[in-house]
VOGU-3710 file (C-alpha; in Angstrom, 3 decimals, decimal comma):
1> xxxxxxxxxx> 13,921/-8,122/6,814  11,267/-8,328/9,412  8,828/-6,037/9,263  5,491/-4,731/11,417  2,067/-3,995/8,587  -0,758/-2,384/9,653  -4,256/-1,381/8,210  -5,757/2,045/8,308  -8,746/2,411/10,247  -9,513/5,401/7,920
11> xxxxxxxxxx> -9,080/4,559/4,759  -10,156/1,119/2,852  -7,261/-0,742/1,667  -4,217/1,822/2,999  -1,167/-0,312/4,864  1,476/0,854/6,927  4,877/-1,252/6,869  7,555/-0,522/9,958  10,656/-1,534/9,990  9,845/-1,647/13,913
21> xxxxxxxxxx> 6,710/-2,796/15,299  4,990/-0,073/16,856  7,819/2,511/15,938  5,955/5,419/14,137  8,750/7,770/14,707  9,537/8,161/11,075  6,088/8,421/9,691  5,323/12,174/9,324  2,647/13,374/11,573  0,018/14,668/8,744
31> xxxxxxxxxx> 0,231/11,348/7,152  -0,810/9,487/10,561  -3,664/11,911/10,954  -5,129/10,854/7,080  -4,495/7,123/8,161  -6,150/7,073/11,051  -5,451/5,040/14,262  -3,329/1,927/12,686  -3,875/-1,907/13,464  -1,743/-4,283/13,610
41> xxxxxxxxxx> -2,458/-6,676/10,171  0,702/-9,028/10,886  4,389/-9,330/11,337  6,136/-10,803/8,583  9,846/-11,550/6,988  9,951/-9,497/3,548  13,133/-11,648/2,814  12,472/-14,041/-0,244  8,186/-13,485/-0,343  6,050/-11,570/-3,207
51> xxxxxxxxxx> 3,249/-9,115/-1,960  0,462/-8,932/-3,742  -0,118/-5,981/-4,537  3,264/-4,068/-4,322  7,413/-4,760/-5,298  8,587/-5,976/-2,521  12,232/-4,290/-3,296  10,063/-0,594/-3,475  8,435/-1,728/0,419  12,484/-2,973/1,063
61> xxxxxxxxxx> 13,932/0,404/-0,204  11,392/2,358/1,336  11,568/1,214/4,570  15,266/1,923/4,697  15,201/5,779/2,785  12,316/7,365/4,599  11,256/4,141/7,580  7,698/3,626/6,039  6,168/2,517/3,076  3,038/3,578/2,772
71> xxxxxxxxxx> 0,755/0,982/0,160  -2,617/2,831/-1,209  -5,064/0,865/-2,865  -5,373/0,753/-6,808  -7,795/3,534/-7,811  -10,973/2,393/-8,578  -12,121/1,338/-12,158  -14,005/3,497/-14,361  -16,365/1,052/-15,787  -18,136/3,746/-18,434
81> xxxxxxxxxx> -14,664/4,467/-20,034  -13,882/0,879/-20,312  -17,004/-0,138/-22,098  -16,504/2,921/-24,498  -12,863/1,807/-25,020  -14,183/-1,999/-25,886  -16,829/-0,416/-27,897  -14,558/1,533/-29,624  -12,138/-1,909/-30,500  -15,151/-3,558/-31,801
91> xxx> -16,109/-1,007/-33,912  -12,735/-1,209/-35,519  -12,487/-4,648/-36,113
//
């Protein structure tokens, strides 16, 4: 499956996948507005790679339900709760 990703110029880390390069037909219209205007990252065949970051049979089955997939990045880490929570293990060894 051939696909079309593109990077937000709005928001840090946010890709668009198309089925169809340049086809934003199926991409509701509020969505496009928070993403911004989108550029072209690359073209690439999904069939038989790993992503990174996401399940490549989610981007696969999302394309073909709604015609997008829309990856977010991971929410950034709270570094205070995770040195209370390894404070907390130490404590209890």
């Amino acid at each position: 499956m051939l696909c079309a990703i593109y990077k937000s110029s709005k928001k840090e880390g946010a890709y668009l996948y198309l089925p169809k390069k340049d086809d934003f037909s199926q991409v509701p219209d509020q969505l496009m507005q928070m993403f911004g205007k989108p550029v072209i990252a690359m073209m690439v065949n999904l069939d038989g790679r790993k992503l990174a970051q996401v399940d490549i049979e989610k981007v696969k089955q999302s394309m073909n339900n709604e015609g997008f997939f829309l990856q977010l990045p991971p929410p950034p880490k709270n570094l205070l709760d995770e040195y209370k929570e390894q404070k907390a293990r130490q404590k209890s060894e």
